[in-house]
N, C-alpha and C positions, 0 to 999 in steps of 0.2 A: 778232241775238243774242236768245237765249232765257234766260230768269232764272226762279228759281224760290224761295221761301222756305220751307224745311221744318223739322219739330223732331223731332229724333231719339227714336225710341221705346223704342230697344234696350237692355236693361239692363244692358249693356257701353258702351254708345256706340259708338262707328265707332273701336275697338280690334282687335287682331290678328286673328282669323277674319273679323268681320265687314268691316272696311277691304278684307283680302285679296279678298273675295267685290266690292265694291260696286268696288273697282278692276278687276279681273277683268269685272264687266260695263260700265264704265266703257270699256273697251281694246275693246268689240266694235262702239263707234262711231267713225264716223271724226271726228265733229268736235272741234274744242279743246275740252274741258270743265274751269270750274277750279270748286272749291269754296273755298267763306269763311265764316270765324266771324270778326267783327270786321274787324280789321286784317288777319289772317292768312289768306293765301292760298295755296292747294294745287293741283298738277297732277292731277285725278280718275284719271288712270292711273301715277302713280304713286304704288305703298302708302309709300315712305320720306316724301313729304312730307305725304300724308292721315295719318297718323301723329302728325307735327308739330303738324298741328291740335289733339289732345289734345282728341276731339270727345266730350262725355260725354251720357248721357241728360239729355234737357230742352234741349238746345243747339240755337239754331237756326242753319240755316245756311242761305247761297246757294249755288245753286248754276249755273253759268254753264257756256252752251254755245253754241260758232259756228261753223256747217257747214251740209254739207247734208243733217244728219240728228239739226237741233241740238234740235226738239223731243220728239221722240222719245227720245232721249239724256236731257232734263231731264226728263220725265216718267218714265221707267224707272227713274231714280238717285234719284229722288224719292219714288216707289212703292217702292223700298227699303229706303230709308232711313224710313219711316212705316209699314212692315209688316213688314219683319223682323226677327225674334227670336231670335239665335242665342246 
């Protein structure tokens, strides 16, 4: 398993376009990826429970990944979530 701690930069936070986007590249790895703020935990491919998160700028989150392509996966959702600005 691959882990990662990151802080969202986005002046939306991880809200409708941008969730839709980080899901979207989230879906082009095969392995489980969840994300977490806290207690609350999210399937990375799917936008209805990334959502749930209620992830806002300044928020740090994990983000977890297990396959065979789980670092690459954490590091691309991570690069993200720390660079973009939609």
């Amino acid at each position: 398993m691959t882990e990662q701690k990151v802080t969202i930069t986005n002046e939306s936070g991880l809200h409708a376009r941008p969730a839709t986007l980080f899901t979207q590249l989230a879906a082009k790895f095969a392995s489980k990826i969840t994300v977490s703020i806290g207690e609350k935990k999210a399937d990375a491919k799917s936008i209805l429970t990334v959502l749930t998160l209620g992830a806002t700028k300044g928020a740090e989150v994990l983000i977890s990944a297990e396959g065979a392509d789980e670092a690459e996966a954490v590091a691309a959702l991570a690069e993200f979530l720390t660079t973009h600005n939609d």
